[in-house]
C-alpha positions as CSV (number, residue, x, y, z in Angstrom):
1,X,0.0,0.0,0.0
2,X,1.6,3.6,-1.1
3,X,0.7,6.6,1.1
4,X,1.3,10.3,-0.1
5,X,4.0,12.5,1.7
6,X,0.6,14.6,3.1
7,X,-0.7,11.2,4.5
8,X,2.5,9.8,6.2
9,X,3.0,13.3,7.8
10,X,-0.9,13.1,9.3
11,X,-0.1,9.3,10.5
12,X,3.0,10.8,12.2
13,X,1.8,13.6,14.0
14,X,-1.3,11.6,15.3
15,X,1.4,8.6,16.3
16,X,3.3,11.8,18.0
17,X,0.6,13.6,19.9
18,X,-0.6,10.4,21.3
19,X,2.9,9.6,22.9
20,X,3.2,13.2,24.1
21,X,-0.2,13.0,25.6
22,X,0.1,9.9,27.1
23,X,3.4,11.0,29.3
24,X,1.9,14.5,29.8
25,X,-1.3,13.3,31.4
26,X,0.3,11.0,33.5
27,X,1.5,14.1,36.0
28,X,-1.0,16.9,35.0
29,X,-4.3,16.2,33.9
30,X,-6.0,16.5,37.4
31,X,-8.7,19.0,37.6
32,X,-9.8,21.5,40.1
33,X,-11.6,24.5,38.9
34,X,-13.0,25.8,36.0
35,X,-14.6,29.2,34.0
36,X,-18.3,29.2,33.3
37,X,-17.4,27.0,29.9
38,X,-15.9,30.3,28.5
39,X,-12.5,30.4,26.5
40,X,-9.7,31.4,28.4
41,X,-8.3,34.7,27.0
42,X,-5.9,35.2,24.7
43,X,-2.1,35.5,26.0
44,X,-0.7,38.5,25.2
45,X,2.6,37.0,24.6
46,X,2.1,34.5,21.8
47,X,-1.1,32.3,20.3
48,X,-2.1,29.4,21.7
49,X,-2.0,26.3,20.0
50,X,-5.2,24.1,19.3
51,X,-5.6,20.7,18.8
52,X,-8.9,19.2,17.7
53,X,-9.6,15.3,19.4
54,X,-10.3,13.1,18.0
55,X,-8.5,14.4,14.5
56,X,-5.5,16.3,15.8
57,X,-5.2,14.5,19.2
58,X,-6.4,11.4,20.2
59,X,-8.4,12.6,23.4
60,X,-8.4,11.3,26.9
61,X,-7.2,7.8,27.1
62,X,-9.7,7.6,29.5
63,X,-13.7,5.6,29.7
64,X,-15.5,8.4,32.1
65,X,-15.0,10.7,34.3
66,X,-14.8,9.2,37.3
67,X,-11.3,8.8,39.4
68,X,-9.8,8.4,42.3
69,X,-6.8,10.6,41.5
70,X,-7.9,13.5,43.9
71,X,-9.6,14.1,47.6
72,X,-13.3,14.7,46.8
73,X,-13.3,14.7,42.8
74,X,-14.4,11.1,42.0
75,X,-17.5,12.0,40.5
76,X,-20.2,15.0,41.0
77,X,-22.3,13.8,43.5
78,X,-25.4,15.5,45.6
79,X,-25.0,13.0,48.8
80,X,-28.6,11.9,46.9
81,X,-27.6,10.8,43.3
82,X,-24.0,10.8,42.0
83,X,-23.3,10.9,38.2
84,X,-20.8,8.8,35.8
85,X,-20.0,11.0,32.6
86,X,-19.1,8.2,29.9
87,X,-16.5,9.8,27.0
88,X,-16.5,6.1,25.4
89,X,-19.6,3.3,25.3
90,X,-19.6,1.9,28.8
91,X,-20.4,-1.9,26.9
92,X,-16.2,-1.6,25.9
93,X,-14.8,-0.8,29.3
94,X,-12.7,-3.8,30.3
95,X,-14.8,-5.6,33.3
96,X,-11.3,-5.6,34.7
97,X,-10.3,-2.4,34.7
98,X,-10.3,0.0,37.6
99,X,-11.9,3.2,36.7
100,X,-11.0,4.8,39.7
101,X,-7.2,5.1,38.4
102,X,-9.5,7.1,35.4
103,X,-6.4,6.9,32.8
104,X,-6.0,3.7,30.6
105,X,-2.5,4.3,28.6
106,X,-2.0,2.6,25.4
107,X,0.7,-0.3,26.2
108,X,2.7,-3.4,25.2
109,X,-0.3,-5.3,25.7
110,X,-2.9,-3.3,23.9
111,X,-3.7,0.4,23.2
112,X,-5.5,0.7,26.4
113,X,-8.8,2.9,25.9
114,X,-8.3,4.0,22.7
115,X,-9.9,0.5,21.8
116,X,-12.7,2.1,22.1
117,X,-14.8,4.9,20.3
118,X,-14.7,8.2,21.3
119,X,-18.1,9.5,22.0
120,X,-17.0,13.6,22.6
121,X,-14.8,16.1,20.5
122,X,-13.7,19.5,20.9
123,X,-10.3,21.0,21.3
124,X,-7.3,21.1,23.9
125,X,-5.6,24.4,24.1
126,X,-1.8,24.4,24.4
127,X,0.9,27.3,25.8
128,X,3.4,25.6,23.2
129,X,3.6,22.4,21.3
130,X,3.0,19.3,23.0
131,X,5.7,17.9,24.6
132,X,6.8,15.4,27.7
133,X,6.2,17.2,31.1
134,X,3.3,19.6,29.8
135,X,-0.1,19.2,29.5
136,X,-2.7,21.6,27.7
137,X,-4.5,24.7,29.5
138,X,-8.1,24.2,28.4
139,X,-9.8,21.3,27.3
140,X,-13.2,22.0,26.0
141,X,-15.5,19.1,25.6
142,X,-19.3,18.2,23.8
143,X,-20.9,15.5,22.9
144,X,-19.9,13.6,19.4
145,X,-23.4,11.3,19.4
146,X,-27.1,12.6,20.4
147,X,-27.2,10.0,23.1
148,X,-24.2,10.8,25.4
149,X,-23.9,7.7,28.0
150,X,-24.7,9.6,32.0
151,X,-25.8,7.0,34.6
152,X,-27.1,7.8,37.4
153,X,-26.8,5.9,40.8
154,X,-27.5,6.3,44.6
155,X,-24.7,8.0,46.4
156,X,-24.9,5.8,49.6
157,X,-24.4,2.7,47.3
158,X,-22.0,4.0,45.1
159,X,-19.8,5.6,48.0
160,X,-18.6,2.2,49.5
161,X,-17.4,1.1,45.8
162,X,-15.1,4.1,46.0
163,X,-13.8,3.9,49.3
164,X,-12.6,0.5,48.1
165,X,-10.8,2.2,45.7
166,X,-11.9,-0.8,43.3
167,X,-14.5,0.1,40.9
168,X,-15.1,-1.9,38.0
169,X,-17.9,-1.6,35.5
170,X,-19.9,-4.9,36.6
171,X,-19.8,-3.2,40.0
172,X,-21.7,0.1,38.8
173,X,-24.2,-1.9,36.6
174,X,-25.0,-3.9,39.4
175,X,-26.7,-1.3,41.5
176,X,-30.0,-1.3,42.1
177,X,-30.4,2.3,42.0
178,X,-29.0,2.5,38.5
179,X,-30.7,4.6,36.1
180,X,-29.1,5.1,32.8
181,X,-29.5,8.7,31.1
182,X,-28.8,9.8,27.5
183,X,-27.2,13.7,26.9
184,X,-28.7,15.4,24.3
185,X,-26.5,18.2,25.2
186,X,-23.2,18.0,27.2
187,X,-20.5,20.7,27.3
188,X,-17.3,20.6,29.2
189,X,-14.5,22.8,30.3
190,X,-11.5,21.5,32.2
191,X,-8.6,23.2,32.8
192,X,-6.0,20.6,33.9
193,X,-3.6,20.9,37.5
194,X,-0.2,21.8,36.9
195,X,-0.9,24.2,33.4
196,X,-3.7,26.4,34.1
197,X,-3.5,29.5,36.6
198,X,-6.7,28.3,38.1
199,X,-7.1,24.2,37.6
200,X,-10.5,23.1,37.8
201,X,-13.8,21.9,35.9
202,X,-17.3,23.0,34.6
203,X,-19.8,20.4,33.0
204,X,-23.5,21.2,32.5
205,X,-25.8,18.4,30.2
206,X,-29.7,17.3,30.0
207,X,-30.9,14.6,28.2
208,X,-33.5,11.7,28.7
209,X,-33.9,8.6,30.9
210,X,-33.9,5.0,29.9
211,X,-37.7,4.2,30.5
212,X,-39.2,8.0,30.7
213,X,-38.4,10.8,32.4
214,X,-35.3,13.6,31.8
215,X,-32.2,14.8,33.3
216,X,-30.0,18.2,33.9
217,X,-26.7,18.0,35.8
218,X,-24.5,20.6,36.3
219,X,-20.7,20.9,38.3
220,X,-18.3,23.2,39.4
221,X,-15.3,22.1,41.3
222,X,-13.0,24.8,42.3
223,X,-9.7,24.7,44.5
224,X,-9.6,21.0,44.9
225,X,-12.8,21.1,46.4
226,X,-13.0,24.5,48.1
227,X,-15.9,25.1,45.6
228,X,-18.2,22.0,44.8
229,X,-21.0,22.5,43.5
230,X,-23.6,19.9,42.4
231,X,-27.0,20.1,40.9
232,X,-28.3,16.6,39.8
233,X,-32.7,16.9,38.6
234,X,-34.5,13.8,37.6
235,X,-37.7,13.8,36.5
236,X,-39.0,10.4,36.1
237,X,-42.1,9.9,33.8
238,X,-42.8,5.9,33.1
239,X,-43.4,5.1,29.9
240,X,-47.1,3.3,29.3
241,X,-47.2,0.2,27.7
């Protein structure tokens, strides 16, 4: 098979960005606070440089957002309902993997969770170039599909899974309080520990519920949890049959 000079170079740069990435989120994608999903302004000192997942970067090597990483930041959570934000089809997440470690690296046995489709786009904003040791400023995030995987379960069951610091898919489907949501809308705005002035996150989505009914969460995490603030609505409507 013969590729062009343009289509070796895009092969390349993708084959770069993702070992960049992967070494640059290991130490600094952590969040802990975030701008009403606004851009960050411009530096006065030189342009920032954009890369668009998943065609300029390969995204977050990583199934939801849920981790284990930080005091307080596992998931957004009311001490009612807690939410699991999926970025890839929760049916492909290894049963064995933990999510609480939240990053699955591409490796010698297999390219981790890049197996697996991404299900959000946008763009990460970078100082400079991408390279070992950095990570980017801004990540803005939206859905990529109309049906965005959000489960909801009940705090107080959920809670004891974490504190085990074990949580495996088969663990979170198994709850009885599990209801499974689908984000019509989701929107994102992280910006990572260790490369923005003020790390932190911002996420607001609605969508439906599997079997009637709708959604809207919103959460802002600020200062490692100084500010934390949760707003999780479901309104449940069975559907007749």
């Amino acid at each position: 098979m013969f590729f062009s000079n343009r289509q070796f170079n895009a092969q390349a740069r993708m084959r770069f960005v993702t070992a960049i990435l992967a070494a640059a989120l290991i130490i600094s994608m952590v969040p802990g606070t975030a701008a009403q999903a606004q851009e960050p302004e411009p530096f006065p000192w030189q342009p920032a440089v954009q890369l668009n997942f998943p065609v300029e970067s390969p995204g977050l090597p990583a199934y939801a957002r849920l981790e284990l990483l930080v005091p307080n930041f596992d998931v957004p959570n009311t001490n009612r309902w807690a939410a699991i934000v999926f970025y890839r089809d929760p049916a492909c997440v290894p049963p064995d993997f933990n999510l609480g470690q939240f990053f699955h690296f591409p490796s010698d046995s297999g390219p981790g969770a890049y197996a697996c489709p991404l299900l959000v786009e946008g763009h990460e904003l970078w100082e400079t170039p991408p390279r070992p040791g950095l990570s980017p400023i801004y990540v803005r995030t939206r859905n990529a599909v109309p049906d965005l995987p959000i489960w909801f379960v009940a705090w107080n069951e959920l809670r004891p899974i974490l504190e085990s610091g074990q949580v495996f898919i088969g663990d979170i489907e198994r709850l009885p309080s599990l209801v499974r949501g689908s984000a019509q809308w989701y929107e994102e705005a992280l910006y990572p520990n260790g490369a923005a002035e003020t790390p932190g996150i911002t996420l607001r989505s609605r969508g439906t519920l599997e079997g009637g009914g709708r959604f809207r969460l919103i959460w802002h995490f600020t200062d490692q949890g100084a500010e934390d603030e949760v707003t999780i609505r479901l309104w449940r409507h069975p559907r007749h049959r």
